[in-house]
Biopython code that builds the backbone (N, CA, C, O; Angstrom):
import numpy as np
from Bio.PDB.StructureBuilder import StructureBuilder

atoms = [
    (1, "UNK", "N", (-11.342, 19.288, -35.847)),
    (1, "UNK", "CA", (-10.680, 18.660, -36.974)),
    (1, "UNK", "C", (-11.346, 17.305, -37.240)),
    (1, "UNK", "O", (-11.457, 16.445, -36.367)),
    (2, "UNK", "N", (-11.809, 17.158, -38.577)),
    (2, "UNK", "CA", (-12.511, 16.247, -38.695)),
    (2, "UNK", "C", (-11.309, 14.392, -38.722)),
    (2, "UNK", "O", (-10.114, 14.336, -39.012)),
    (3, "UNK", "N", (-12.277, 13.132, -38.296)),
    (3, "UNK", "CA", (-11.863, 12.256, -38.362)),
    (3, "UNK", "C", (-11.154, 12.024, -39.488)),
    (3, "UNK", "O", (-11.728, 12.481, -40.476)),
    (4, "UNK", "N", (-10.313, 11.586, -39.679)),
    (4, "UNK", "CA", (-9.586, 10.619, -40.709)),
    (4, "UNK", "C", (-10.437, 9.442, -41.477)),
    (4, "UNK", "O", (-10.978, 8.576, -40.789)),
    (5, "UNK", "N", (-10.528, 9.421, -42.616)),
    (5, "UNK", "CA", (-11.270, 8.245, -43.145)),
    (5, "UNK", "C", (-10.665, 6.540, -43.286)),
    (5, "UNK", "O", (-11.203, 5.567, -43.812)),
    (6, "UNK", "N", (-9.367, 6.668, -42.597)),
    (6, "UNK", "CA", (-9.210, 5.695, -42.519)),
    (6, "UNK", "C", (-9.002, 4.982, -41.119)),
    (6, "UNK", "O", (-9.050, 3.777, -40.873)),
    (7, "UNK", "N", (-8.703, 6.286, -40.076)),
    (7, "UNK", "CA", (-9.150, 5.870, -38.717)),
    (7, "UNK", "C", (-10.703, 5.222, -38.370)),
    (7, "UNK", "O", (-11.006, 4.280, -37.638)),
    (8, "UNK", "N", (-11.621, 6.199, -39.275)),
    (8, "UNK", "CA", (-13.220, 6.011, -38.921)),
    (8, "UNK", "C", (-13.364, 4.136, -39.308)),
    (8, "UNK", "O", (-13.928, 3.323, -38.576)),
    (9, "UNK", "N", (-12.758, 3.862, -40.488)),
    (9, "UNK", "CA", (-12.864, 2.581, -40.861)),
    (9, "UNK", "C", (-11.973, 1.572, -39.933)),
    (9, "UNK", "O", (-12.479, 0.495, -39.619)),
    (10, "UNK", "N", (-10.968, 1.825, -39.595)),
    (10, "UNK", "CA", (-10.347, 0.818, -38.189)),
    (10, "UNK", "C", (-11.269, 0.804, -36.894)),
    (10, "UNK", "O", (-11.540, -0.121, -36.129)),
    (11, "UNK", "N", (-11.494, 1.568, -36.898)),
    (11, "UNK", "CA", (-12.723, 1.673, -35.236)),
    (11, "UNK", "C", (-13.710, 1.065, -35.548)),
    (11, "UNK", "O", (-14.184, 0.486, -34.571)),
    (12, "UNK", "N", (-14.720, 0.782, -37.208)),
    (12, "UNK", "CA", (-15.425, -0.193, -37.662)),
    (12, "UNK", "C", (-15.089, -1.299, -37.562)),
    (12, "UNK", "O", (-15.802, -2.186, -37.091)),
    (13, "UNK", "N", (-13.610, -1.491, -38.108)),
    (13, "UNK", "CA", (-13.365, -3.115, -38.060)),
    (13, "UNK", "C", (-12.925, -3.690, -36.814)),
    (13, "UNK", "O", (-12.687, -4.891, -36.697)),
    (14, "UNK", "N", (-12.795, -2.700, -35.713)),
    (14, "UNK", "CA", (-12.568, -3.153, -34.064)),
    (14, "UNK", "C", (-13.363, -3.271, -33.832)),
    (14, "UNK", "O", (-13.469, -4.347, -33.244)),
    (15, "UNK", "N", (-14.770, -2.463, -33.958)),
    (15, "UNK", "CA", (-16.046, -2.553, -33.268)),
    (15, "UNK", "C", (-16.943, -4.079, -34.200)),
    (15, "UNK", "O", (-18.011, -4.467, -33.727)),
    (16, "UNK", "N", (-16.458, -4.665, -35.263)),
    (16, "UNK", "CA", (-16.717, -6.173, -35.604)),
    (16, "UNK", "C", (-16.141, -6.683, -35.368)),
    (16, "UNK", "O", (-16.729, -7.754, -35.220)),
    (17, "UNK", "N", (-14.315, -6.920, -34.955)),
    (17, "UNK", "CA", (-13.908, -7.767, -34.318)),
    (17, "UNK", "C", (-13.584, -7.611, -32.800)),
    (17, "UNK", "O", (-12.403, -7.753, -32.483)),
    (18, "UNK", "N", (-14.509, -7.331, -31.813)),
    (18, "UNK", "CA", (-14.528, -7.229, -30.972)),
    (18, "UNK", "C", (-13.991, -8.839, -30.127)),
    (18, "UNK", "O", (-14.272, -9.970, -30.523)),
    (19, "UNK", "N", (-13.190, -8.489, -28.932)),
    (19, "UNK", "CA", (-13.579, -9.485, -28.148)),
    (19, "UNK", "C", (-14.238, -9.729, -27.197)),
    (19, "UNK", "O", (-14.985, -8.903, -26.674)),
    (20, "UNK", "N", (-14.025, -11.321, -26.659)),
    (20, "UNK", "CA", (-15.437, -11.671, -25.817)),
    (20, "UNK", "C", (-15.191, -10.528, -24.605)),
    (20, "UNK", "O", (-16.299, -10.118, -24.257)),
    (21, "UNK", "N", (-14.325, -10.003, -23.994)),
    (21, "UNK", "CA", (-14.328, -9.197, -22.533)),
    (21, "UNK", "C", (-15.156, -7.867, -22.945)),
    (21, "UNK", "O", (-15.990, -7.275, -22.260)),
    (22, "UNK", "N", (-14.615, -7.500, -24.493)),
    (22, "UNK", "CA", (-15.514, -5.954, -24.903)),
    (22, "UNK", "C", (-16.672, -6.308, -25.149)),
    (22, "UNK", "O", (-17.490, -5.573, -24.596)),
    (23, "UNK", "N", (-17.254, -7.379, -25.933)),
    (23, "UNK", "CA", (-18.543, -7.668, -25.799)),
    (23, "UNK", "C", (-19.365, -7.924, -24.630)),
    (23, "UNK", "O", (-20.519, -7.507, -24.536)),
    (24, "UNK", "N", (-18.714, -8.676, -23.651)),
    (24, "UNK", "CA", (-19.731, -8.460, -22.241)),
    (24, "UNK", "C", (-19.472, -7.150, -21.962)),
    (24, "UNK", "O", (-20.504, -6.492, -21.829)),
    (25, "UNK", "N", (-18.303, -6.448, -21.805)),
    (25, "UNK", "CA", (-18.447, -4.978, -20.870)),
    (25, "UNK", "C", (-19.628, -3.965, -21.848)),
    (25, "UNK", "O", (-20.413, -3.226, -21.252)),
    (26, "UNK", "N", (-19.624, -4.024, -22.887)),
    (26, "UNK", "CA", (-20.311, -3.281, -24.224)),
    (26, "UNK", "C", (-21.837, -3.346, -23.643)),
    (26, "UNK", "O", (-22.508, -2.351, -23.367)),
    (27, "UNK", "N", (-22.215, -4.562, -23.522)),
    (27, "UNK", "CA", (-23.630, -5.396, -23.149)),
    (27, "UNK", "C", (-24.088, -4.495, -22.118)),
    (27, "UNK", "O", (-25.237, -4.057, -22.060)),
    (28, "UNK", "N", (-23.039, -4.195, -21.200)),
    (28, "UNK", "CA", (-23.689, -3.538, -19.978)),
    (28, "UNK", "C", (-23.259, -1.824, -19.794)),
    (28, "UNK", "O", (-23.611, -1.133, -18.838)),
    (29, "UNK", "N", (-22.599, -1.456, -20.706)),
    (29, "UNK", "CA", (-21.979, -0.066, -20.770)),
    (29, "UNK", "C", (-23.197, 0.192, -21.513)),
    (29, "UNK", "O", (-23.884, 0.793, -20.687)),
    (30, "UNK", "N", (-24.076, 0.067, -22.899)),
    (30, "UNK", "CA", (-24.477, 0.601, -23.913)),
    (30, "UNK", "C", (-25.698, 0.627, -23.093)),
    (30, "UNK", "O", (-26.055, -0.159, -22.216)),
    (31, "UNK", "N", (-26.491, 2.101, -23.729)),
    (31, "UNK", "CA", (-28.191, 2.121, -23.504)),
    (31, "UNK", "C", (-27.988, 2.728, -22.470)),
    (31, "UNK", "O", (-28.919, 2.408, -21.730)),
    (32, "UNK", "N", (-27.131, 3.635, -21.788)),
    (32, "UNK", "CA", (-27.132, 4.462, -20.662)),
    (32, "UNK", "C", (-27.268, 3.903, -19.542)),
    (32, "UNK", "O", (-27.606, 4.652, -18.626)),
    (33, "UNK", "N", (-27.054, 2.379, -19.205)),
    (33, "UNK", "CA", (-27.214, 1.370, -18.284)),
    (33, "UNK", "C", (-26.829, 2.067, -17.039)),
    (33, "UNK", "O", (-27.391, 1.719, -16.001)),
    (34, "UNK", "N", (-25.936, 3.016, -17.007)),
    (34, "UNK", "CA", (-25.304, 3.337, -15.577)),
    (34, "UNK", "C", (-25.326, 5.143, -16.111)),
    (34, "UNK", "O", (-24.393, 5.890, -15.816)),
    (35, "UNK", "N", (-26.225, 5.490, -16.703)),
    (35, "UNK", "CA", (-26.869, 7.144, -16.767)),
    (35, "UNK", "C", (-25.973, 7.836, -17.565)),
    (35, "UNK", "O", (-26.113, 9.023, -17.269)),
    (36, "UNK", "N", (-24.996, 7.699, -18.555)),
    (36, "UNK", "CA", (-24.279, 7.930, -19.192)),
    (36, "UNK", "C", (-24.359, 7.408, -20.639)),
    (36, "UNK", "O", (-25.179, 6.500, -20.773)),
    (37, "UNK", "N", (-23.802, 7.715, -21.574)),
    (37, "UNK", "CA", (-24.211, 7.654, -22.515)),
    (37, "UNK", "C", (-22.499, 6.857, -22.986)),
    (37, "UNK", "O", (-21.599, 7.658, -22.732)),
    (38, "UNK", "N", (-22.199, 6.098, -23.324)),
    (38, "UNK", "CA", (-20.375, 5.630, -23.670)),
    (38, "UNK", "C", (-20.759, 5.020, -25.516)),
    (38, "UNK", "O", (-21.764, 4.606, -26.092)),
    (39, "UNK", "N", (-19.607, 5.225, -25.824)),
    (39, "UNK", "CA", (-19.767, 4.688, -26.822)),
    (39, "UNK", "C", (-18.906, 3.775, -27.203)),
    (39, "UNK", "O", (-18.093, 3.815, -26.280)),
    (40, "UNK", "N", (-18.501, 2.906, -28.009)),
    (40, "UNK", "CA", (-17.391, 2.165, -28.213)),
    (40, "UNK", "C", (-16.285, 2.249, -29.506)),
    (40, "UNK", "O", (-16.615, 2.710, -30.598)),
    (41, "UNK", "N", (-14.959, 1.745, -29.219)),
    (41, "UNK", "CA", (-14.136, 1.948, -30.500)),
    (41, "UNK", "C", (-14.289, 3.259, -31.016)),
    (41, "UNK", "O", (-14.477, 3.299, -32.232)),
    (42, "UNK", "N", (-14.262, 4.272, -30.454)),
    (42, "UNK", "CA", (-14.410, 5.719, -30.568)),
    (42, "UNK", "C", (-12.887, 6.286, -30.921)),
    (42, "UNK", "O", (-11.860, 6.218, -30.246)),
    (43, "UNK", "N", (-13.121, 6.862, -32.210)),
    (43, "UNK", "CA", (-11.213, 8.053, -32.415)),
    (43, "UNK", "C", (-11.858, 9.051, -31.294)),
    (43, "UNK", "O", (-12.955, 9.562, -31.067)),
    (44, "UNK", "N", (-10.359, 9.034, -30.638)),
    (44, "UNK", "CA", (-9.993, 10.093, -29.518)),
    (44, "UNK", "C", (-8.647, 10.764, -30.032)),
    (44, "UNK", "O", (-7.740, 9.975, -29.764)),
    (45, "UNK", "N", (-8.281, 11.586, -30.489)),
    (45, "UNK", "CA", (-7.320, 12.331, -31.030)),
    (45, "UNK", "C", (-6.646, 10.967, -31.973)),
    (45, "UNK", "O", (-7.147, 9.973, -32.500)),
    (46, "UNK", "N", (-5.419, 11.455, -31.873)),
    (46, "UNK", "CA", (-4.739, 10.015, -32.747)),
    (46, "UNK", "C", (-5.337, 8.588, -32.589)),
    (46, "UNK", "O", (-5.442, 7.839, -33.560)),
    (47, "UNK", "N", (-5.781, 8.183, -31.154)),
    (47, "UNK", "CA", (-6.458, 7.314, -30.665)),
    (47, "UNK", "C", (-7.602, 6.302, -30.941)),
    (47, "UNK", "O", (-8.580, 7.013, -31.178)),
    (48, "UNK", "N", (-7.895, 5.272, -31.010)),
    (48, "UNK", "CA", (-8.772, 4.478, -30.716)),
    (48, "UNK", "C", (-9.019, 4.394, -29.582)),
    (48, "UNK", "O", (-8.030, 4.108, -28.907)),
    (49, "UNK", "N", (-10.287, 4.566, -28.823)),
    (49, "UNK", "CA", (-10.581, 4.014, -26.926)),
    (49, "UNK", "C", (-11.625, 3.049, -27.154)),
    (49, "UNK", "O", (-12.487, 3.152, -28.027)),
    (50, "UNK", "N", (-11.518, 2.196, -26.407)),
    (50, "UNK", "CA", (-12.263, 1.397, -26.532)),
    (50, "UNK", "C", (-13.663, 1.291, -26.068)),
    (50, "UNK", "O", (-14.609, 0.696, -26.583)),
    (51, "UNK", "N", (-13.584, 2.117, -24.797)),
    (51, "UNK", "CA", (-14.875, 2.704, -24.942)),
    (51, "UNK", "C", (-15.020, 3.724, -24.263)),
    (51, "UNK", "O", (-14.622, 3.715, -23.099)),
    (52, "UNK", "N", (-15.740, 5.082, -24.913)),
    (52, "UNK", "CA", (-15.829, 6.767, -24.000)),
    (52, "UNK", "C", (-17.105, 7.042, -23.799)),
    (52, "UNK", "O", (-18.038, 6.615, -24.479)),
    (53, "UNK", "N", (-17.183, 7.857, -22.736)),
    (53, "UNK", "CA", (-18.255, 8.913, -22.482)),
    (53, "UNK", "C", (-17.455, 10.218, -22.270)),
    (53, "UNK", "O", (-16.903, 10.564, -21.226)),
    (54, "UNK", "N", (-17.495, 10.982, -23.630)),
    (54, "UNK", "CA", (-17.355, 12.055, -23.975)),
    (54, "UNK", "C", (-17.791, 12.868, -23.035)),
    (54, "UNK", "O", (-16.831, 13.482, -22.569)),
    (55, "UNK", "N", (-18.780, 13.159, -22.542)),
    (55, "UNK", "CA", (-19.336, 14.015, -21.613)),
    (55, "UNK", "C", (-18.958, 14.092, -20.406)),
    (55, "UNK", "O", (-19.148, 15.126, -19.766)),
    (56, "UNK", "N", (-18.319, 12.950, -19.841)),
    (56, "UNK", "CA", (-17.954, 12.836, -18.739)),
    (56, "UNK", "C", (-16.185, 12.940, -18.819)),
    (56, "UNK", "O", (-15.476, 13.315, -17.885)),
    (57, "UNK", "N", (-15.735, 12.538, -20.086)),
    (57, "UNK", "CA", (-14.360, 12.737, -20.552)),
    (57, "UNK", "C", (-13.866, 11.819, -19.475)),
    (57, "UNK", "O", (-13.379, 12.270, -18.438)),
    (58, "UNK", "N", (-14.043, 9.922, -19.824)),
    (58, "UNK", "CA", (-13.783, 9.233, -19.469)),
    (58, "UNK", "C", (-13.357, 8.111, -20.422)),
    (58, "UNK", "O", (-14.150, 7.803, -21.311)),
    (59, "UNK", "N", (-12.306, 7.536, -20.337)),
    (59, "UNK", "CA", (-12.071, 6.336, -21.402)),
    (59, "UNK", "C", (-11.876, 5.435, -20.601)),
    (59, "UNK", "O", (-11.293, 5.671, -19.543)),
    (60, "UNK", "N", (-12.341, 4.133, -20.938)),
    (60, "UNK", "CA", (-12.107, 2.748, -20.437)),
    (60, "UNK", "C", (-11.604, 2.176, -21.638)),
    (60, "UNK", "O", (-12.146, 2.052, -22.736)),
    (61, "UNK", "N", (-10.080, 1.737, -21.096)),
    (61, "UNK", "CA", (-9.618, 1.005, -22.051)),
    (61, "UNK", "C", (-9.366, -0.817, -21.401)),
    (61, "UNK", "O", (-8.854, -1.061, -20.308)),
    (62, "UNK", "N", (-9.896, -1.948, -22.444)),
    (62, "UNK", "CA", (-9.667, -3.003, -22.582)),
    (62, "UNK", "C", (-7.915, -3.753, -22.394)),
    (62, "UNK", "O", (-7.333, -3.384, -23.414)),
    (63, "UNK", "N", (-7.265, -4.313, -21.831)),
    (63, "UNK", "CA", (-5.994, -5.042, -22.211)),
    (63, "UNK", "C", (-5.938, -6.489, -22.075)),
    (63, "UNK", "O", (-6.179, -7.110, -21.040)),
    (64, "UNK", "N", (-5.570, -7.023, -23.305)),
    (64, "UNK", "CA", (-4.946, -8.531, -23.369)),
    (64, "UNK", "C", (-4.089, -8.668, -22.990)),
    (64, "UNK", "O", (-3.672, -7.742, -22.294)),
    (65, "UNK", "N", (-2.985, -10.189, -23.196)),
    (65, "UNK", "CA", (-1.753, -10.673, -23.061)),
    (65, "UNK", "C", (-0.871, -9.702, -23.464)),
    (65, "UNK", "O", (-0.116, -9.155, -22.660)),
    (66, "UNK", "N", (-0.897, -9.403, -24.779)),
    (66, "UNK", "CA", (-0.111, -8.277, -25.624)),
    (66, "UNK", "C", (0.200, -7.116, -25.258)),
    (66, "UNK", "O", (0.908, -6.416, -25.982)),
    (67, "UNK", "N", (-0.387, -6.564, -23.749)),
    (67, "UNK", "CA", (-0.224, -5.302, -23.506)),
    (67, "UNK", "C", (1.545, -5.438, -22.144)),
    (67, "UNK", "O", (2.465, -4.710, -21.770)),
    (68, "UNK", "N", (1.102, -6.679, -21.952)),
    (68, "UNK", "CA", (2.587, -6.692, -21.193)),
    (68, "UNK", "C", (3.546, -6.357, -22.084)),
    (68, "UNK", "O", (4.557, -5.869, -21.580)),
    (69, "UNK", "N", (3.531, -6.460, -23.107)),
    (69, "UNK", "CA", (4.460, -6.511, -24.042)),
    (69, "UNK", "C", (4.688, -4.713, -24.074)),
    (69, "UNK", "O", (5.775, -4.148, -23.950)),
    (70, "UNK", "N", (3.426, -4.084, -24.261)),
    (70, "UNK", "CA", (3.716, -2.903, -24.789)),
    (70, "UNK", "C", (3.248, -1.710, -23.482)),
    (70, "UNK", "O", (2.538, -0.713, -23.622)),
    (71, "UNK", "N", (3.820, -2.143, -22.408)),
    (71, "UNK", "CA", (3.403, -1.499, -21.204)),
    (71, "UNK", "C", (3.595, 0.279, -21.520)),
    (71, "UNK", "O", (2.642, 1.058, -21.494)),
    (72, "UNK", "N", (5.013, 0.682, -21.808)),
    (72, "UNK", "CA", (5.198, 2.245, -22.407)),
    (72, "UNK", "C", (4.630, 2.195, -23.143)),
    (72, "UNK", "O", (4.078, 3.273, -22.924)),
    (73, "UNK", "N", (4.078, 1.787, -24.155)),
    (73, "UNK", "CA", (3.237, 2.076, -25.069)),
    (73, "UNK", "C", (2.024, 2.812, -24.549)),
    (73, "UNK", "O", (1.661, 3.986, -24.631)),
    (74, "UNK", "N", (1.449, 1.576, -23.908)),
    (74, "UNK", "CA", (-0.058, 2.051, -23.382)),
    (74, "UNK", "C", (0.063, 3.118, -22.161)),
    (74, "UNK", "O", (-0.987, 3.498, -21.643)),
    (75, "UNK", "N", (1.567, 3.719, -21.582)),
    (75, "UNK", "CA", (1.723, 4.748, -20.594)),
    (75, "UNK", "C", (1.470, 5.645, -21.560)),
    (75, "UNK", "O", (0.349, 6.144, -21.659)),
    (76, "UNK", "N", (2.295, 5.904, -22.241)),
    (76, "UNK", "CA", (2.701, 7.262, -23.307)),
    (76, "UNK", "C", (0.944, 7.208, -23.772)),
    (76, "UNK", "O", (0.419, 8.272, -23.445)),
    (77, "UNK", "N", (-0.043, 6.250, -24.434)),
    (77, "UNK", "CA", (-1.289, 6.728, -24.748)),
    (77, "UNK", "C", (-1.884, 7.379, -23.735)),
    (77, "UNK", "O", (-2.163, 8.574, -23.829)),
    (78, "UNK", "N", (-2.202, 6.486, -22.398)),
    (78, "UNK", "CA", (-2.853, 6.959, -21.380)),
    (78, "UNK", "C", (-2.506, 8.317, -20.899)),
    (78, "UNK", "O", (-3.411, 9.030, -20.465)),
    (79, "UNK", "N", (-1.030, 8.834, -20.940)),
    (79, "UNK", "CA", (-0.409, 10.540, -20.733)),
    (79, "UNK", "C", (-1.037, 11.133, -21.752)),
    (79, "UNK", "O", (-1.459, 12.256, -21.475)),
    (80, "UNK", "N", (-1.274, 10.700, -23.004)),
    (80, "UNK", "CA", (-1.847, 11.515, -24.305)),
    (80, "UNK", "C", (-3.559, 11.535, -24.370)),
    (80, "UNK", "O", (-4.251, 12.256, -25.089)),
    (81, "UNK", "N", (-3.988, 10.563, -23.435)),
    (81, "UNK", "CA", (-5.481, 11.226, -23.368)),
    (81, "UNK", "C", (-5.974, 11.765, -22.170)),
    (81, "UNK", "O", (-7.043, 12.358, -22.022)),
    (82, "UNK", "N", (-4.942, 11.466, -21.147)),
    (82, "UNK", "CA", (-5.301, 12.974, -20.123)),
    (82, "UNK", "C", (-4.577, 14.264, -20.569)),
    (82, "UNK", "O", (-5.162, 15.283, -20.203)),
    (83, "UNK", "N", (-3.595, 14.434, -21.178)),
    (83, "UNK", "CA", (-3.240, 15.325, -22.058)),
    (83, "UNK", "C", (-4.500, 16.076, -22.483)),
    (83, "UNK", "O", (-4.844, 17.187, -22.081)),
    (84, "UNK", "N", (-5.273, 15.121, -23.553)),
    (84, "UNK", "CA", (-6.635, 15.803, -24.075)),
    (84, "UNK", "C", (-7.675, 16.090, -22.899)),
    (84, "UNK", "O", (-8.657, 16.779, -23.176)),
    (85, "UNK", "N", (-7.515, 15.596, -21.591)),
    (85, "UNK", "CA", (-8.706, 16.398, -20.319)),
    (85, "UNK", "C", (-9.620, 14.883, -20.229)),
    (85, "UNK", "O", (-10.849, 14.948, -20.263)),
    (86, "UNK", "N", (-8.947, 13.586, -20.119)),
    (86, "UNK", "CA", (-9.621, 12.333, -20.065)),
    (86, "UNK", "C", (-9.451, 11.919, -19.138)),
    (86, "UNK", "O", (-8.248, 12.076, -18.930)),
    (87, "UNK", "N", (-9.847, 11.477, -18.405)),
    (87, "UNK", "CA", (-9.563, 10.029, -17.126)),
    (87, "UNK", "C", (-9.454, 8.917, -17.988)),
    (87, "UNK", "O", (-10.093, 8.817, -19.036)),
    (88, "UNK", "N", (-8.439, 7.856, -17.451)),
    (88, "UNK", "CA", (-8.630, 6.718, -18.479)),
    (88, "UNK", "C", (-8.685, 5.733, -17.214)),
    (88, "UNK", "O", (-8.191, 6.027, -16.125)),
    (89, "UNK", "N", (-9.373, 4.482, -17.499)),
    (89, "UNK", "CA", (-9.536, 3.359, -16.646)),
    (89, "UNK", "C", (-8.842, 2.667, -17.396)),
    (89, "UNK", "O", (-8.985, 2.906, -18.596)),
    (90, "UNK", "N", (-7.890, 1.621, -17.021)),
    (90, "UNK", "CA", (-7.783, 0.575, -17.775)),
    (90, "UNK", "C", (-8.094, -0.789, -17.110)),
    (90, "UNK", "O", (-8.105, -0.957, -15.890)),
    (91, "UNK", "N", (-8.330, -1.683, -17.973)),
    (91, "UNK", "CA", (-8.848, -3.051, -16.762)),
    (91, "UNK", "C", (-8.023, -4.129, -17.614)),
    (91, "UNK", "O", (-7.389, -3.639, -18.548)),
    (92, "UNK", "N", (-7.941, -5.287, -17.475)),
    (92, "UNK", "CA", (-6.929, -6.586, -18.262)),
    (92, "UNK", "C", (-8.557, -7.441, -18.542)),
    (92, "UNK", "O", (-9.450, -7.694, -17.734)),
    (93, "UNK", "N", (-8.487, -7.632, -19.543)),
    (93, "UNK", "CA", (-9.772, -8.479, -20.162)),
    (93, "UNK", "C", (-10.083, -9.752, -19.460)),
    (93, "UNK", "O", (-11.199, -10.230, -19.659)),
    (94, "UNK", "N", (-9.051, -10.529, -18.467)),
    (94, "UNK", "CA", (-9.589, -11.162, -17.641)),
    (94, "UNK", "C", (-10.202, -10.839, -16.145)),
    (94, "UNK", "O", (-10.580, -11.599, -15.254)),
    (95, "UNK", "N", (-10.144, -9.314, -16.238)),
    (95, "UNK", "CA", (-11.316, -9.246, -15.048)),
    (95, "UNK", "C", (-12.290, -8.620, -15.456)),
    (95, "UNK", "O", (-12.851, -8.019, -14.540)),
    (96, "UNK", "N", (-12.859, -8.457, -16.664)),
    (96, "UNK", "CA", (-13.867, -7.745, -17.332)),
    (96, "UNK", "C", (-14.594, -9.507, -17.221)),
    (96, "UNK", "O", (-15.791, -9.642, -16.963)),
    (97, "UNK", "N", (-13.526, -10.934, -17.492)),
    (97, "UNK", "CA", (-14.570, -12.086, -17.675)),
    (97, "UNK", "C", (-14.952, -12.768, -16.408)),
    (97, "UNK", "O", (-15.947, -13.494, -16.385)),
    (98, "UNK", "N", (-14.128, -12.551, -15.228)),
    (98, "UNK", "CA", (-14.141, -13.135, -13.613)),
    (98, "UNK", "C", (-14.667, -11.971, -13.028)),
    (98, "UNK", "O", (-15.487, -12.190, -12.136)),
    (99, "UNK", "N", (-14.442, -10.879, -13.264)),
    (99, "UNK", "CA", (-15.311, -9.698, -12.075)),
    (99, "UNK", "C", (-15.907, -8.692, -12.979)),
    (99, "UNK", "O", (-15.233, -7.662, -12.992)),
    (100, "UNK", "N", (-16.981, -8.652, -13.761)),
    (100, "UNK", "CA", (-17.701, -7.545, -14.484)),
    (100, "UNK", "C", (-18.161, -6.745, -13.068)),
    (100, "UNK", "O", (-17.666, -5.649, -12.801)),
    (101, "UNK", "N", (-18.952, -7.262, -12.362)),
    (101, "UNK", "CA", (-19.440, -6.208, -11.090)),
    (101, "UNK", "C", (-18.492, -5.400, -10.770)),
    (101, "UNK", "O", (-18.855, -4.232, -10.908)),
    (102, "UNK", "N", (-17.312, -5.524, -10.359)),
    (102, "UNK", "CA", (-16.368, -4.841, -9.960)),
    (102, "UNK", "C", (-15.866, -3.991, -10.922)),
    (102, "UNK", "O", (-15.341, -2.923, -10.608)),
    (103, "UNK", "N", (-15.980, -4.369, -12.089)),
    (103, "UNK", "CA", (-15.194, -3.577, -13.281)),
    (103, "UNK", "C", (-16.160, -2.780, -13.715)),
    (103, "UNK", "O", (-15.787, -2.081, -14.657)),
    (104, "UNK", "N", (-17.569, -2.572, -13.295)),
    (104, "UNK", "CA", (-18.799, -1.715, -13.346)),
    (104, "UNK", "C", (-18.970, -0.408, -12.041)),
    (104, "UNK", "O", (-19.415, 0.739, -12.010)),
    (105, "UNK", "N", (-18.357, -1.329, -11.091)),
    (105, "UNK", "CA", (-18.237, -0.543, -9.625)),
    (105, "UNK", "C", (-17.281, 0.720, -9.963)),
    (105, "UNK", "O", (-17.714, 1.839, -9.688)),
    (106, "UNK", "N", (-16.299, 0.619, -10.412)),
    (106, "UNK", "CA", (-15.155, 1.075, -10.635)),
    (106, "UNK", "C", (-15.619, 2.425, -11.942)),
    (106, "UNK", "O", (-15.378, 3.618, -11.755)),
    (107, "UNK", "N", (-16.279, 1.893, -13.158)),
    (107, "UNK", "CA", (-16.314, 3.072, -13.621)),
    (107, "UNK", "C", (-17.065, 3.727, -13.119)),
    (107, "UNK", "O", (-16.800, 4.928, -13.072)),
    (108, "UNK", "N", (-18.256, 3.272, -12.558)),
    (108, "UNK", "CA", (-19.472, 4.078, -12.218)),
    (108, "UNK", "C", (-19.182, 4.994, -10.998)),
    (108, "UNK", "O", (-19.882, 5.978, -10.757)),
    (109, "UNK", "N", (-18.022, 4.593, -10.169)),
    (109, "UNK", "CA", (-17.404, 5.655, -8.822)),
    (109, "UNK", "C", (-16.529, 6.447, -9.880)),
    (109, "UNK", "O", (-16.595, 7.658, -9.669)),
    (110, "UNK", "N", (-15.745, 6.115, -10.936)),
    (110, "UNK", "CA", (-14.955, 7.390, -11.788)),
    (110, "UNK", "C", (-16.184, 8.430, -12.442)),
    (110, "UNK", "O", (-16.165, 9.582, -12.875)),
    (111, "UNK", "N", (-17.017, 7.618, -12.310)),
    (111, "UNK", "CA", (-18.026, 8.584, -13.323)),
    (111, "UNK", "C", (-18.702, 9.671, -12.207)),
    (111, "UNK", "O", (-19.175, 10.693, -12.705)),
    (112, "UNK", "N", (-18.774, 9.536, -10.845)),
    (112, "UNK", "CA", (-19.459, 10.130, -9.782)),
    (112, "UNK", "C", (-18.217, 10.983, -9.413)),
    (112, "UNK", "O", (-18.247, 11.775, -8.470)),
    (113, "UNK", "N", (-16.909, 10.756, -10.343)),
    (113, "UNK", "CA", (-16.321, 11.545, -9.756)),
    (113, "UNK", "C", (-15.093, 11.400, -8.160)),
    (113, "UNK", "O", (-14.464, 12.159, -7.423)),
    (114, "UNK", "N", (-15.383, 9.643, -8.363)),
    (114, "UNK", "CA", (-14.526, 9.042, -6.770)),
    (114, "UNK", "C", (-13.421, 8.767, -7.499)),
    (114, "UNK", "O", (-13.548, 8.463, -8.685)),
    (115, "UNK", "N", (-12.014, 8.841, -6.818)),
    (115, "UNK", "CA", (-10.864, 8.235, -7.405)),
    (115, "UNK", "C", (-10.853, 6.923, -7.399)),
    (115, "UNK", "O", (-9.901, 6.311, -7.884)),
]
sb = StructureBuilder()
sb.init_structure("model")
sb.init_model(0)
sb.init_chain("A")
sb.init_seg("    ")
for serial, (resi, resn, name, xyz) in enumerate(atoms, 1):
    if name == "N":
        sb.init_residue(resn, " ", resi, " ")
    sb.init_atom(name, np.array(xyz, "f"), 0.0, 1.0, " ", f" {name:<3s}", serial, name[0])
structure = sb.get_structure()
């Protein structure tokens, strides 16, 4: 089922207003840096992820301040994209800016397949 044309255009205007934690993790996710191919601000069913490797049917999702707020929120998504056959990572955007190594360690053992 093809994208929505107005989803395709929100995942544009996320992927320009990116923030600084998605822009460093982006920097080092993109170009197959870790043998995978991810892409960013990607529609995943109803979804925006912030960033997938389809092939591996992995989402890493980004969280700010705002997500305390909407903790069921982001449960009920995360149930709805393993629903679709996803692993989802999620990380809080301040350890994407104090520990990128670790937040690299972490997908790259989901991607090998380690819990």
């Amino acid at each position: 089922m093809p994208t929505p044309p107005d989803r395709i255009e929100r995942a544009r205007q996320l992927r320009r207003d990116s923030t600084q934690a998605e822009r460093r993790l982006w920097y080092r996710l993109r170009g197959g840096q870790l043998g995978v191919r991810f892409r960013r601000q990607v529609p995943v069913g109803p979804f925006i992820a912030d960033f997938a490797c389809v092939p591996a049917r992995l989402v890493v999702e980004l969280d700010g301040g705002q997500h305390v707020e909407q903790a069921e929120a982001d449960a009920r998504r995360t149930r709805s994209l393993e629903a679709q056959g996803y692993r989802v990572l999620r990380f809080w955007n301040h350890e994407v800016l104090e520990n990128l190594e670790g937040v690299l360690q972490r997908i790259a053992e989901a991607l090998a397949g380690r819990p």
